[in-house]
C-alpha positions in Angstrom: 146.8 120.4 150.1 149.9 119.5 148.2 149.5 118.1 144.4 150.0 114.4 145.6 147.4 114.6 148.4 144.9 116.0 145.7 145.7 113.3 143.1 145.1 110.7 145.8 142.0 111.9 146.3 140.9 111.7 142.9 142.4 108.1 142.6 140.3 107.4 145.9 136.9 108.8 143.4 138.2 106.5 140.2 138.4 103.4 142.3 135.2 103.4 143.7 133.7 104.4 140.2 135.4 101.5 138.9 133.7 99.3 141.5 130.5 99.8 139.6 131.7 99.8 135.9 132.9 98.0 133.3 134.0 100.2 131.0 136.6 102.8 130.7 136.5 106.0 132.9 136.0 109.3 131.6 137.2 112.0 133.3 137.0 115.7 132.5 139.0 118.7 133.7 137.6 122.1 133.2 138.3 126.0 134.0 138.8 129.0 132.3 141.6 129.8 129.9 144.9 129.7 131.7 144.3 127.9 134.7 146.2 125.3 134.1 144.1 122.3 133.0 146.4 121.1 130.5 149.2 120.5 133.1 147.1 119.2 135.8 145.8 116.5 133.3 149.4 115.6 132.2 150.5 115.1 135.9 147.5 113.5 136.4 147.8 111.0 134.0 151.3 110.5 134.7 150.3 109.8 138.5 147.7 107.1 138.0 149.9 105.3 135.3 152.7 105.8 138.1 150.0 104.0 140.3 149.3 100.7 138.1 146.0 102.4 136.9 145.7 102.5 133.1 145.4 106.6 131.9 145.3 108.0 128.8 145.2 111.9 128.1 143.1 112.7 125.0 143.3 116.1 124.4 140.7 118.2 123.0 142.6 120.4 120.9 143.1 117.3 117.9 138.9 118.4 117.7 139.9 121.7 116.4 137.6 123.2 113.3 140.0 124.3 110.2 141.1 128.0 110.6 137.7 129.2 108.2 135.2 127.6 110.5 137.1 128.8 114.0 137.8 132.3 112.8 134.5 133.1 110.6 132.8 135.2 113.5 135.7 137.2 113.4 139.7 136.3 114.7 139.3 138.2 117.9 135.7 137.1 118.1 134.5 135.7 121.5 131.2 134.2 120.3 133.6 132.6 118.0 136.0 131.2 120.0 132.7 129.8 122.2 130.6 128.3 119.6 132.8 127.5 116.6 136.6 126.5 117.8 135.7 122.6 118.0 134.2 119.9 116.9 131.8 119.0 120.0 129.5 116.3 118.4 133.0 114.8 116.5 134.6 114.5 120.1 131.0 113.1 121.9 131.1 110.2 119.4 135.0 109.5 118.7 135.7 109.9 122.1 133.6 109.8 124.8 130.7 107.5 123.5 132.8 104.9 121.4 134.8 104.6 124.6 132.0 103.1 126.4 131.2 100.9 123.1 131.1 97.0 123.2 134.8 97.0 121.9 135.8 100.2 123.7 137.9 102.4 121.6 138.8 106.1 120.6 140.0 108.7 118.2 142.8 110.4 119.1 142.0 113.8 116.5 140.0 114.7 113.7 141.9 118.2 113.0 145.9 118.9 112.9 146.2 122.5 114.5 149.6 122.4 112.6 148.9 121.6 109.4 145.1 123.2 109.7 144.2 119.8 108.0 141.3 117.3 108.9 142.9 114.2 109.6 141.3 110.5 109.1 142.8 108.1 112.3 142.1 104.6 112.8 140.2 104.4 116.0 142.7 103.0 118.7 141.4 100.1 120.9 140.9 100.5 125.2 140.8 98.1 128.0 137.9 98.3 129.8 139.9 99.7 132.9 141.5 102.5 131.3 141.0 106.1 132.5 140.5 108.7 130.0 141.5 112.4 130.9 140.6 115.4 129.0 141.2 119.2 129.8 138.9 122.2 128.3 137.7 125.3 128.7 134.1 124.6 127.5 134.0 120.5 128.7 130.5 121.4 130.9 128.4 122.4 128.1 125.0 120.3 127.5 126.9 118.5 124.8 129.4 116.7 126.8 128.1 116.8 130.3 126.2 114.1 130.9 129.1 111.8 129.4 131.5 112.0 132.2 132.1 109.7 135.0 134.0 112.2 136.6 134.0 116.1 135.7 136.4 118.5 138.1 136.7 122.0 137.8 139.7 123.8 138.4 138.7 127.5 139.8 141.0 130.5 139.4 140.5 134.4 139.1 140.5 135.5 135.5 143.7 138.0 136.9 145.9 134.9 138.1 144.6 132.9 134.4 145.2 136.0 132.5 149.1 136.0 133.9 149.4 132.2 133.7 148.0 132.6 130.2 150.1 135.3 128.9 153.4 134.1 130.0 152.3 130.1 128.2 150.9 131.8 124.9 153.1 135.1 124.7 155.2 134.0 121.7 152.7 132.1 119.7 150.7 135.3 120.2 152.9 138.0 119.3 154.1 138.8 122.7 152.6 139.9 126.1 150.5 142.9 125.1 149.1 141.0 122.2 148.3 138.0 124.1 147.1 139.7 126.9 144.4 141.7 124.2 143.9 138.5 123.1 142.8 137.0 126.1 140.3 140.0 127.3 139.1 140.1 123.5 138.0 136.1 123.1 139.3 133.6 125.7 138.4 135.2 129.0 135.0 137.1 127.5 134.4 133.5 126.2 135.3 132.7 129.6 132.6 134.8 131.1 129.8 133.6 128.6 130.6 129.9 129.6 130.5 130.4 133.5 127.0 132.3 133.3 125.5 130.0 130.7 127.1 126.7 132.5 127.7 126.9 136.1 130.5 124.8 136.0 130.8 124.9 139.8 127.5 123.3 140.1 127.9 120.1 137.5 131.1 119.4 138.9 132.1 116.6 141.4 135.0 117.9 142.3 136.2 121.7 142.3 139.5 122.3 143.4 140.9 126.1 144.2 144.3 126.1 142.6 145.5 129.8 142.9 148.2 128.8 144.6 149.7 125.3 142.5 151.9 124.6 145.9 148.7 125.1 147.9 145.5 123.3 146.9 142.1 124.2 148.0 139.4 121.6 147.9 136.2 123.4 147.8 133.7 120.1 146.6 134.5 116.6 146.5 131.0 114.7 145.9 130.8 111.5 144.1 129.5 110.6 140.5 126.5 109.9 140.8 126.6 108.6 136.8 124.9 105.0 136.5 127.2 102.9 134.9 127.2 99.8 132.7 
């Protein structure tokens, strides 16, 4: 299925959520590190906007701890990297549960991963028909589940991640041997904690196989079955 067929098909799911709710869409995008969540959600949001449907990406990385919270397990720590690299409960409320408020709205970060700073934004005000798309590694957990309209998971081998990843991150990381120790060390072991603690696969409405970005699989495509207000 080419990228366009498999965007239609996720309009086709927004639309009929939006039958049955007043308030704006959340959608989540989820797979390990380095499958390329952060793209699809671009494009994505790009196509709906493309498409006369309001979408907004919100990206998960503004809910970053500060550098003493994410790294006090230990830098290369992958219990670290799972329990203390963001802000879950800050996101939950500033995002995805003041979107659905009487006066919808969000915050578009709490943390600059520049700076290392917390920041203090004004929250920024939604139409009720907007569509909210957010990409993460971790987006299944307990803490956000139940908060999406719409939650898709994007499954890849941790090989083809690990070379996605390594050829995104290798110069922020100190090049390819670095990243790619950085990546067995915390992301992917991260990775594997998350997929047997979570079963992504199971929560999600729609799981799409994309190995192959010029050839995508659909392996699920059920509806929400959310009850919306």
């Amino acid at each position: 299925m080419t990228e366009q067929e498999t965007f239609e098909l996720i309009k086709g799911n927004i639309l009929l959520i939006q039958e049955n709710k007043r308030k704006p869409v959340r959608i989540a995008i989820n797979g390990i590190e380095g499958t390329g969540k952060t793209e699809m959600a671009k494009k994505l949001t790009e196509y709906l906007n493309s498409e006369n449907i309001k979408a907004i990406h919100v990206s998960i990385d503004g809910f970053h701890f500060n550098k003493e919270v994410r790294y006090r397990q230990g830098r290369d720590s992958a219990e670290g990297y799972y329990e203390d690299s963001y802000n879950e409960k800050g996101f939950v409320e500033k995002v995805l549960q003041s979107s659905q408020a009487e006066l919808p709205s969000y915050t578009s970060a709490t943390h600059d991963l520049e700076t290392d700073e917390y920041v203090e934004l004004e929250p920024i005000e939604l139409q009720e028909n907007t569509v909210l798309i957010t990409d993460g590694a971790y987006l299944f957990k307990p803490i956000y589940r139940n908060h999406w309209d719409l939650k898709i998971y994007l499954k890849t081998s941790f090989e083809i991640a690990m070379k996605r990843g390594v050829e995104r991150d290798k110069n922020a990381l100190g090049g390819v041997e670095l990243t790619r120790e950085k990546y067995n060390k915390r992301y992917h072991e991260s990775s594997r904690r998350y997929l047997k603690e979570n079963e992504p696969e199971k929560f999600a409405d729609i799981v799409i196989d994309n190995s192959d970005f010029n050839n995508l699989i659909i392996l699920k495509n059920a509806t929400a079955s959310n009850t919306y207000i």
